[in-house]
C-alpha positions as a Markdown table, in Angstrom:
| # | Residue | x | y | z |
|---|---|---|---|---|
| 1 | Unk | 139.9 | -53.7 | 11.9 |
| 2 | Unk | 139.8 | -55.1 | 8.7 |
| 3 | Unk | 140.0 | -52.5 | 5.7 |
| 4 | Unk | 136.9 | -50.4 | 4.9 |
| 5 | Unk | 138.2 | -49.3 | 1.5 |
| 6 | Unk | 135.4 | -49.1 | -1.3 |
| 7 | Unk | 135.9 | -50.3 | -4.8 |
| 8 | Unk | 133.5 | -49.6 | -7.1 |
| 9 | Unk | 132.3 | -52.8 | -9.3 |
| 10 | Unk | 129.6 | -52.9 | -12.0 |
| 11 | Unk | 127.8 | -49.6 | -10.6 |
| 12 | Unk | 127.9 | -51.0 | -6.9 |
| 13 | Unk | 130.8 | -50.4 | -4.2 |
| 14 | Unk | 132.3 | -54.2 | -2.1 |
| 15 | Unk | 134.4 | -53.4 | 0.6 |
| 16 | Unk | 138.3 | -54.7 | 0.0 |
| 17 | Unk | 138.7 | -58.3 | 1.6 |
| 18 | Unk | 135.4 | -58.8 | 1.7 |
| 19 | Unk | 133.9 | -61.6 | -0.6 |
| 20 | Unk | 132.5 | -60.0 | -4.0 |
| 21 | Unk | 129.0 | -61.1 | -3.3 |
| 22 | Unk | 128.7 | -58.6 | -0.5 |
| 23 | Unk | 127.6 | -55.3 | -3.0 |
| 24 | Unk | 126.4 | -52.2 | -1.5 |
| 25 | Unk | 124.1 | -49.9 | -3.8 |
| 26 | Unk | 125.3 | -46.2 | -4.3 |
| 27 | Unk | 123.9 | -43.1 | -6.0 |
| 28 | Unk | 127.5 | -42.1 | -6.5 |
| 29 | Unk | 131.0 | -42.8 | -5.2 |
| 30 | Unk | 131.0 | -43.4 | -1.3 |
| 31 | Unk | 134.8 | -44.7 | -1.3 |
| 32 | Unk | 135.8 | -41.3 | 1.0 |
| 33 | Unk | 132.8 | -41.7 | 3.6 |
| 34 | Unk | 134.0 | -45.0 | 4.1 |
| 35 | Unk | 137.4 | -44.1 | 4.8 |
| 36 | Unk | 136.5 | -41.9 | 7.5 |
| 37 | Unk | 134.4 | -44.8 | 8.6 |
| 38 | Unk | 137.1 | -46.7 | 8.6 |
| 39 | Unk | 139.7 | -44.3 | 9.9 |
| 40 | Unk | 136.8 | -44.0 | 13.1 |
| 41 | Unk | 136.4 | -47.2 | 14.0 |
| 42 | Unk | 139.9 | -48.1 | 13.9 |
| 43 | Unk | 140.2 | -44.9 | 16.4 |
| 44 | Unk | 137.6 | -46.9 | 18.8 |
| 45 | Unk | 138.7 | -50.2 | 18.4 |
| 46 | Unk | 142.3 | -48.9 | 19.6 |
| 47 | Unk | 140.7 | -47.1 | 22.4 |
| 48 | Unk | 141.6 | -43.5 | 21.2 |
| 49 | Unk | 138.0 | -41.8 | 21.9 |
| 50 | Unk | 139.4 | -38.2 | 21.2 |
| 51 | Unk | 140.7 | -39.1 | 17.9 |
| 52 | Unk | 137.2 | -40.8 | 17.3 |
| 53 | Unk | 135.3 | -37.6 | 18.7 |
| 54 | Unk | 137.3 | -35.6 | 16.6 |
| 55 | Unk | 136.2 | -37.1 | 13.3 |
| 56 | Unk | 132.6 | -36.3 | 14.3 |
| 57 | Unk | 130.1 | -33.4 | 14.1 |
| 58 | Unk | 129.6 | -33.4 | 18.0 |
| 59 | Unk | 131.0 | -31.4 | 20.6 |
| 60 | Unk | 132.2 | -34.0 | 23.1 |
| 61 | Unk | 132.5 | -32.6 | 26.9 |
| 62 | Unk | 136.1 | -33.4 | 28.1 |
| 63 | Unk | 135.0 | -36.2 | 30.4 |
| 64 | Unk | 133.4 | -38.8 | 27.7 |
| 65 | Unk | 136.3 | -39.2 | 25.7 |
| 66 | Unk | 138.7 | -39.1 | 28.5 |
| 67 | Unk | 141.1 | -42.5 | 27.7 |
| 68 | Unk | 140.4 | -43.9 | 31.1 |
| 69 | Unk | 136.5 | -43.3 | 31.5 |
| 70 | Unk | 136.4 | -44.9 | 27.5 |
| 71 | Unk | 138.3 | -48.1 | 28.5 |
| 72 | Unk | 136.7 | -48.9 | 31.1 |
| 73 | Unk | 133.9 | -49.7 | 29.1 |
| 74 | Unk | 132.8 | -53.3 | 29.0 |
| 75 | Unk | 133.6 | -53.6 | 25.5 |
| 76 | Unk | 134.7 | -51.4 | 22.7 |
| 77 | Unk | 133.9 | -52.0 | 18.9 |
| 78 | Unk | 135.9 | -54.7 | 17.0 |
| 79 | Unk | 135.7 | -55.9 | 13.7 |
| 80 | Unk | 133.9 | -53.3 | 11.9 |
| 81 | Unk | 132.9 | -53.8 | 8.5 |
| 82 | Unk | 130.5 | -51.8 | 5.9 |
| 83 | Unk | 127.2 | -54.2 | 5.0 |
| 84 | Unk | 125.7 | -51.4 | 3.2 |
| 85 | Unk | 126.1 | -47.9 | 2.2 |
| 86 | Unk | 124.4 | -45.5 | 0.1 |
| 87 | Unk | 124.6 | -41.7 | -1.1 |
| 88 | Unk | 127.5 | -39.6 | -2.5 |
| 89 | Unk | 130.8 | -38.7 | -1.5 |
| 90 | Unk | 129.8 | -34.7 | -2.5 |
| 91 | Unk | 127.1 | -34.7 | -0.3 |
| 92 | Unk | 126.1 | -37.5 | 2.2 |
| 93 | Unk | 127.2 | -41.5 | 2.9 |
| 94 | Unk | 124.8 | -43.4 | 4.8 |
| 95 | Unk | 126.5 | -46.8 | 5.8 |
| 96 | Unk | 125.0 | -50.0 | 8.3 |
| 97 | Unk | 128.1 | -51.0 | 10.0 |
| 98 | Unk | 128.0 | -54.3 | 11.7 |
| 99 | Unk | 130.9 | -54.8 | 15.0 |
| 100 | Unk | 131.6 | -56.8 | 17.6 |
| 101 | Unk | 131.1 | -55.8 | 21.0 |
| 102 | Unk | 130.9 | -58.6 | 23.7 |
| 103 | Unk | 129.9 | -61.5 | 21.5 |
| 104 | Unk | 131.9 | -62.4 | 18.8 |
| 105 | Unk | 129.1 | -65.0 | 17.4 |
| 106 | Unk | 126.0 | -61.8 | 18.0 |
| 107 | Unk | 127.4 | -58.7 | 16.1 |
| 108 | Unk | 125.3 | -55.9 | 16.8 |
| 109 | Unk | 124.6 | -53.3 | 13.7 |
| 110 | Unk | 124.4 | -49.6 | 13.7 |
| 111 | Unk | 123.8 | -46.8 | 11.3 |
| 112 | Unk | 126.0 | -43.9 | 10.7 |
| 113 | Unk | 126.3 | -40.8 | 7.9 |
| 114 | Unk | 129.6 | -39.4 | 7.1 |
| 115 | Unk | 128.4 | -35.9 | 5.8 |
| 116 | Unk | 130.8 | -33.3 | 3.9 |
| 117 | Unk | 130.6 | -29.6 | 4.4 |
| 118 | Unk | 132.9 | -27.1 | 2.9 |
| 119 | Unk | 135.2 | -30.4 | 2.1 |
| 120 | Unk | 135.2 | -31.4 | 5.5 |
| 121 | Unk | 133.4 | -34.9 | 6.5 |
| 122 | Unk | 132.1 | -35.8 | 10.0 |
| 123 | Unk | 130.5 | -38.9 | 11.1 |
| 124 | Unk | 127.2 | -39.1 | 13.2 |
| 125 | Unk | 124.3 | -41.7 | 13.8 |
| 126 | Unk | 121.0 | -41.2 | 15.4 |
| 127 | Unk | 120.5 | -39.5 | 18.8 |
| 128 | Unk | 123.9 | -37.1 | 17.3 |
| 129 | Unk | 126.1 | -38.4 | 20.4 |
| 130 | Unk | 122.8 | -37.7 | 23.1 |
| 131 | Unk | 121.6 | -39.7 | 25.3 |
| 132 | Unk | 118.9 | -38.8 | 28.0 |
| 133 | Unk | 119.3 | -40.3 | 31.7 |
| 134 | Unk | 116.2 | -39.7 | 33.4 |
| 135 | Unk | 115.5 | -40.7 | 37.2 |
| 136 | Unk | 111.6 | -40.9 | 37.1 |
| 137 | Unk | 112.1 | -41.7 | 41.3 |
| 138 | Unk | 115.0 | -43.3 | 43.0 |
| 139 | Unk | 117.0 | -42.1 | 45.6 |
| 140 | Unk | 119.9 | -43.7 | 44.3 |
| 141 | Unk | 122.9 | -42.6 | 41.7 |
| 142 | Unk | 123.9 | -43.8 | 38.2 |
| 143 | Unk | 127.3 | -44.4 | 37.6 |
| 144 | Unk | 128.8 | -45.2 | 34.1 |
| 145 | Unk | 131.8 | -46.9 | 34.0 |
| 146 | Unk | 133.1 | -46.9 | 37.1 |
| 147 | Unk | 134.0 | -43.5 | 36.6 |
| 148 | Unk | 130.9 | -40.9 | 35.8 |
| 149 | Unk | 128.2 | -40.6 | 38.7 |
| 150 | Unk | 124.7 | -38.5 | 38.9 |
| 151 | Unk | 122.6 | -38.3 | 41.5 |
| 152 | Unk | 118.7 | -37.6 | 41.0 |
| 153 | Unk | 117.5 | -34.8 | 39.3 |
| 154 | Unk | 114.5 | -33.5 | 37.6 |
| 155 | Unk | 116.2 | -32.1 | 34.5 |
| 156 | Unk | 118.0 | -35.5 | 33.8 |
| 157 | Unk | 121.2 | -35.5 | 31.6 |
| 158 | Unk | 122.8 | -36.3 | 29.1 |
| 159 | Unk | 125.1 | -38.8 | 28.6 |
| 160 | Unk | 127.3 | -38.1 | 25.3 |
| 161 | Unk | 128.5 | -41.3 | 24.4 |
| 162 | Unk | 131.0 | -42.9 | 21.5 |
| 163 | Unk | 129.8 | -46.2 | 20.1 |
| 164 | Unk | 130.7 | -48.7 | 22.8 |
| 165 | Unk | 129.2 | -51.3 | 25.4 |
| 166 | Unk | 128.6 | -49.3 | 28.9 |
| 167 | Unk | 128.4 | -50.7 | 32.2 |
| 168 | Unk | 125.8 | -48.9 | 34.1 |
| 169 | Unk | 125.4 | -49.6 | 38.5 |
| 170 | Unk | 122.9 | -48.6 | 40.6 |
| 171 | Unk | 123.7 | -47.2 | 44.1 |
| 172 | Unk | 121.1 | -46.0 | 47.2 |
| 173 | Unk | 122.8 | -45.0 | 50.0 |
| 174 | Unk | 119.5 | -46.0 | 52.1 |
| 175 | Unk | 119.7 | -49.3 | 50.9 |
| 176 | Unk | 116.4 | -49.6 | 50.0 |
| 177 | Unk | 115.8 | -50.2 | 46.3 |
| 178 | Unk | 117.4 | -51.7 | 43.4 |
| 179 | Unk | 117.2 | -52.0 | 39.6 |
| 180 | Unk | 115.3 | -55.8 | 40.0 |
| 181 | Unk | 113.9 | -57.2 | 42.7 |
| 182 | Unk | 116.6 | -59.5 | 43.3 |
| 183 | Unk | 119.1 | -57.4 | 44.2 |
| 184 | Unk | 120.4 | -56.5 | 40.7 |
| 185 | Unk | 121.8 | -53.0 | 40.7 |
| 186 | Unk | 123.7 | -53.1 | 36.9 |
| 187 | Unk | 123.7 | -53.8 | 33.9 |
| 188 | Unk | 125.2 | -53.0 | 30.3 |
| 189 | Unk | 124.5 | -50.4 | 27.7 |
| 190 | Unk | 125.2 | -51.0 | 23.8 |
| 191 | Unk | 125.1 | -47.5 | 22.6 |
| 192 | Unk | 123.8 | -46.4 | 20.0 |
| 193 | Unk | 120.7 | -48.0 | 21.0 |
| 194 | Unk | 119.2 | -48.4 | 17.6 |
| 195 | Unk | 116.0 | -50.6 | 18.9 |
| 196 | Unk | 114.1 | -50.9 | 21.9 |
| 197 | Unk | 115.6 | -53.7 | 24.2 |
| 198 | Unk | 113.0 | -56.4 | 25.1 |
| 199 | Unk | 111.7 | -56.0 | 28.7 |
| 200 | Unk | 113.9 | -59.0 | 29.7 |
| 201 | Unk | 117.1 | -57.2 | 28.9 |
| 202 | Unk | 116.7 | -54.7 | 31.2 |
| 203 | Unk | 116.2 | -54.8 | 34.5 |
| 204 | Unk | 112.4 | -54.7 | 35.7 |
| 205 | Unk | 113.0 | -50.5 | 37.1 |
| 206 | Unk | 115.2 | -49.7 | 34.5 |
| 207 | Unk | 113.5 | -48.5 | 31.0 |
| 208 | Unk | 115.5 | -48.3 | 27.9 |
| 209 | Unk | 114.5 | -46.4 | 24.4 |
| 210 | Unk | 116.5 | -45.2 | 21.7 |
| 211 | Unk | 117.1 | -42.0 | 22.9 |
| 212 | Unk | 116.9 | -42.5 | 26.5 |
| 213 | Unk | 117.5 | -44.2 | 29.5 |
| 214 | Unk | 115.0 | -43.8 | 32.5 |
| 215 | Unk | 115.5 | -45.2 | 36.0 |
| 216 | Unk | 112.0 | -45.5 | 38.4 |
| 217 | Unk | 113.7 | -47.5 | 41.6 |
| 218 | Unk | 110.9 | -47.5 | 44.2 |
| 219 | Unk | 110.9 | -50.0 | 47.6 |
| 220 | Unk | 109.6 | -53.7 | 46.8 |
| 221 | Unk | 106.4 | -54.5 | 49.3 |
| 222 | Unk | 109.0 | -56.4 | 51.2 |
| 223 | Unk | 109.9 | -52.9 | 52.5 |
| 224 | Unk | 106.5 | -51.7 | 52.6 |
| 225 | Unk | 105.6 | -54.8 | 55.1 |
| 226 | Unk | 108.1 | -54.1 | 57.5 |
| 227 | Unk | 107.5 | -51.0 | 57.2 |
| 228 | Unk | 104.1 | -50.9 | 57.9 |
| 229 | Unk | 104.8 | -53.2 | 60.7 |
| 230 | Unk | 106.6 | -50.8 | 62.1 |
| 231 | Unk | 104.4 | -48.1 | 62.4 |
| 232 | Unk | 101.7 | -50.5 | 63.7 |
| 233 | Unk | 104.3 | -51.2 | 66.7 |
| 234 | Unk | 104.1 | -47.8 | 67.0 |
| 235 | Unk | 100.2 | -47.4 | 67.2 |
| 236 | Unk | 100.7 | -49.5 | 69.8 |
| 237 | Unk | 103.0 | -48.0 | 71.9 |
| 238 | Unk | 101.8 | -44.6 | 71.5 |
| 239 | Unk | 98.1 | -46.1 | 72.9 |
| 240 | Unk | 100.3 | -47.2 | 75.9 |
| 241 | Unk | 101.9 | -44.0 | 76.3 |
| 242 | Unk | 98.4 | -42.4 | 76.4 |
| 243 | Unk | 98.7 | -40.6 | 72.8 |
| 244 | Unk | 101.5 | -37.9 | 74.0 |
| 245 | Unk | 105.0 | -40.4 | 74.0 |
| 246 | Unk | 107.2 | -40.4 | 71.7 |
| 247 | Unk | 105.9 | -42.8 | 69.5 |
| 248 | Unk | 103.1 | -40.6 | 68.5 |
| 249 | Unk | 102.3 | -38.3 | 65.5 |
| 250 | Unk | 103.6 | -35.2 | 66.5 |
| 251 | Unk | 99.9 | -33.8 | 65.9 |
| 252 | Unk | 98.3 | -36.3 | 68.4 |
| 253 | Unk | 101.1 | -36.0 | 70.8 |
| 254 | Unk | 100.0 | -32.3 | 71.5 |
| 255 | Unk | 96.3 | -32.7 | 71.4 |
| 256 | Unk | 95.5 | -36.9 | 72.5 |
| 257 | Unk | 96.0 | -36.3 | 76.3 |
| 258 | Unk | 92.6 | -34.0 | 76.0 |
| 259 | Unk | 91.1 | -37.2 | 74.6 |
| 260 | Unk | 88.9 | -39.1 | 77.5 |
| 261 | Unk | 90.7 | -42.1 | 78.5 |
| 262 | Unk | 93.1 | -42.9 | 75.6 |
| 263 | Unk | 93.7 | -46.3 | 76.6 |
| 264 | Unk | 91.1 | -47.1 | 74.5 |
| 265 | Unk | 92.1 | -45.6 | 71.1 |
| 266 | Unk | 91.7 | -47.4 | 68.1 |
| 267 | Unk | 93.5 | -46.7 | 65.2 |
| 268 | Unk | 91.9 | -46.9 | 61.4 |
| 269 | Unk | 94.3 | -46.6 | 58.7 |
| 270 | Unk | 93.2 | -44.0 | 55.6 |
| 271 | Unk | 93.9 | -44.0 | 52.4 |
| 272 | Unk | 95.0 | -40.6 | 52.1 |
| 273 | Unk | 98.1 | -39.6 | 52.6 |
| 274 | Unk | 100.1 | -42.9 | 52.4 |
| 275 | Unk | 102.9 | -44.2 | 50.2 |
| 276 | Unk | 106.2 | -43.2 | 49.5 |
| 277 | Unk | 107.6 | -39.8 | 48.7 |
| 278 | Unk | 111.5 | -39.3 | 47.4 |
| 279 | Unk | 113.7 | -36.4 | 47.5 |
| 280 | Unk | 117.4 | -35.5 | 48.1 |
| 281 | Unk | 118.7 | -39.2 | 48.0 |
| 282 | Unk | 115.9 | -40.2 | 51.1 |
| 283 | Unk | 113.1 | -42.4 | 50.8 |
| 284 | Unk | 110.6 | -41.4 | 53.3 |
| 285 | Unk | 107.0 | -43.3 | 54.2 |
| 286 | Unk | 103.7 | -41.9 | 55.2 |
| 287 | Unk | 101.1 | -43.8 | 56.8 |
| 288 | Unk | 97.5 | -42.0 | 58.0 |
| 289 | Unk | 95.4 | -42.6 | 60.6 |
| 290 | Unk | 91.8 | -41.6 | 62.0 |
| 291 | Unk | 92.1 | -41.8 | 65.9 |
| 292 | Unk | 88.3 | -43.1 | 68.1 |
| 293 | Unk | 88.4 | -42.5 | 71.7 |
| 294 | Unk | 85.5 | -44.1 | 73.2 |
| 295 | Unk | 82.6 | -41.4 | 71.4 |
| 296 | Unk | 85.1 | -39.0 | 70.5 |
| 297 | Unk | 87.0 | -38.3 | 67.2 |
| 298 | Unk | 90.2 | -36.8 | 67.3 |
| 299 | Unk | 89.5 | -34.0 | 64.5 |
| 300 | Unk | 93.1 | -34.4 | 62.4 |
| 301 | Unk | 94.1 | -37.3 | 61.0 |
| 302 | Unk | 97.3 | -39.0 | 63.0 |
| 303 | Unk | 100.0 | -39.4 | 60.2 |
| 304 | Unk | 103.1 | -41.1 | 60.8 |
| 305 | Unk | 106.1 | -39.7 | 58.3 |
| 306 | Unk | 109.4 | -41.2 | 58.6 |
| 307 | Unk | 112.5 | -42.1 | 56.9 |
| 308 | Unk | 113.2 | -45.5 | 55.6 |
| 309 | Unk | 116.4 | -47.2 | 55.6 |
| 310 | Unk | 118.3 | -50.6 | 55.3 |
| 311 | Unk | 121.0 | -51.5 | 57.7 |
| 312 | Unk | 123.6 | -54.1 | 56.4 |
| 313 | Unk | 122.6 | -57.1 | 58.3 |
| 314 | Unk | 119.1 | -56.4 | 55.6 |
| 315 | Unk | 117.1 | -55.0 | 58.6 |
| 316 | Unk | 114.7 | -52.3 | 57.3 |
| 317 | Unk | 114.6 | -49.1 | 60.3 |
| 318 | Unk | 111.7 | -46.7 | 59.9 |
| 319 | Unk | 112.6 | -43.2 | 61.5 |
| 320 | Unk | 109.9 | -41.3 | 62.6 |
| 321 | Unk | 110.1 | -37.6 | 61.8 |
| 322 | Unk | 110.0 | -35.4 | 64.7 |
C-alpha cells in the first residue's frame, strides 16, 4: 500500500506520492489519524486481521480475525489511499478511503474515523464492526468463507467483520430452496456495506442493507406443483382405500369408514390452512381439504401435512406426517 503520510500544504493536507492536486480540507492537523489509517490497511492488505482488529475500538471474537477464516476471503483490501479527510488529530479524523477489492478498474470507497482517547487512537466506520444476519425463513445455513456456519434462528447474529470482500453460500439439507431461482446458492459481500446494493446484485431471496443481511429462501412453485400433485395422488388413493388407508389424513382415517359409501368422496381444497411452514432446518407443506360423501359432510376438515424434500436426481418427495 502506497504511503498514507499527510503533509500539510497551504492550510490543506495531500497525501505523500499522490499528485498535489488531490487536497483534503482539515480543521487541524490529521497527519497521525492517517498514519494509523495507514498502519491498518497495510495490516489488511498483508492479511494480518489481528494486527488490524487491534488498532480498532471493537472487541473482535477470536473466530473473525482468525488468519485462516480472513484469507479465505474472496479479496482483501489493496491499494488504499486517503481521497479525503477532515477533523483534528486531538480529537477526531474522519477520512473516505478508496481500495481495491476484486476489481482493480471499480475501487469501492469507505468511510472510517480514527478517534483519540487518553492518547490512544482507534479506527472504526459505520455499523462499529456489526453486521446483522437475519434468516426471515429458510431451512438452510449461511456459511461465510468457507469457514463460519449458522443455521436458522430467530435472534439472528452477528457477523463482526474487518473491511474485506466475503463469500457467502447457501446450503438446505432438504434441497429445496435456494438464494435465486436458478439454482444460485452464493454470492459476495463487500463489507462495509456503505449503500444499499441494487436488487440485481443480490440474489432475488437474499436482501442486503447497510447494517444487515437478511435471508427469506422459501420453495419456488416448481415445488409447490409437484407438490401439490402429490397430495392430489393421495386424495386419490385414500378414496380407493375407502378414507381409512394409509394415504389418508390421520383425522379422516379414524372417522371416513362411518361415512356411507366413501367411494364416492370428493375432495374440495380450502384455503385455510395451506402453504408452507419452516422450522428446525425442515420445510414442511399443508394442504386442506372439505370431504362430501354423497349428502354427508365429514365435520373436520381433511388436512394433509408433510415434509418436503429433494432427492438428488431433482425429484421432489412429499412425506406425509403420521
Amino acid at each position: 500500500m502506497a504511503s498514507l503520510l499527510a503533509l500539510t500544504v497551504l492550510g490543506g493536507v495531500v497525501l505523500a506520492g499522490c499528485s498535489p492536486s488531490t487536497e483534503i480540507s482539515s480543521d487541524g492537523p490529521t497527519e497521525q489519524g492517517v498514519t494509523v489509517l495507514e498502519e491498518f490497511f497495510d495490516h489488511l492488505e498483508s492479511g494480518q486481521p489481528a494486527e488490524a482488529a487491534a488498532l480498532t475500538s471493537i472487541d473482535f471474537p477470536a473466530e473473525f480475525v482468525d488468519d485462516d477464516f480472513y484469507m479465505a476471503s474472496a479479496a482483501r483490501p489493496t491499494d488504499a489511499r486517503i481521497i479525503d479527510a477532515t477533523g483534528d488529530d486531538s480529537y477526531a479524523v474522519t477520512a473516505t478511503v478508496e481500495y481495491v477489492l476484486d476489481d482493480p478498474d471499480s475501487p469501492v470507497t469507505a468511510t472510517f474515523t480514527v478517534t483519540t482517547t487518553d492518547g490512544e487512537r482507534t479506527v472504526s466506520w459505520s455499523g462499529a464492526g456489526r453486521y446483522g444476519l437475519i434468516f426471515l425463513s429458510s431451512p438452510g445455513r449461511i456459511t461465510v468463507n468457507d469457514t463460519l456456519e449458522y443455521s436458522m434462528s430467530q435472534e439472528g447474529y452477528d457477523l463482526m467483520l474487518l473491511p474485506g470482500l466475503y463469500d457467502i453460500s447457501y446450503t438446505d439439507p432438504t434441497g429445496v430452496t435456494w438464494l435465486e431461482g436458478d439454482g444460485t446458492s452464493d454470492f459476495t459481500l463487500a463489507y462495509p456495506v456503505e449503500e444499499t446494493p441494487a436488487d440485481s446484485e443480490v440474489p432475488e431471496n437474499v436482501g442486503v442493507t447497510t447494517s444487515y443481511i437478511s435471508v427469506n429462501a422459501y420453495p419456488e412453485a416448481s415445488v409447490t406443483t409437484a407438490v401439490e400433485e402429490e397430495i392430489t395422488r393421495l386424495t386419490t388413493a385414500c378414496t380407493e382405500e375407502e378414507l381409512t388407508g394409509p394415504s389418508c389424513p390421520p383425522a379422516l382415517r379414524e372417522y371416513g369408514g362411518s361415512l356411507v359409501e366413501p367411494s364416492t368422496a370428493e375432495w374440495f381444497q380450502e384455503p385455510d390452512p395451506r402453504g408452507y411452514t419452516i422450522a428446525e432446518g425442515t420445510v414442511h407443506y399443508t394442504l386442506a381439504f372439505s370431504v362430501t360423501v354423497g349428502e354427508e359432510v365429514f365435520s373436520l376438515p381433511a388436512v394433509y401435512e408433510g415434509a418436503v424434500t429433494r432427492a438428488e436426481d431433482g425429484t421432489i418427495t412429499y412425506t406425509q406426517s403420521s
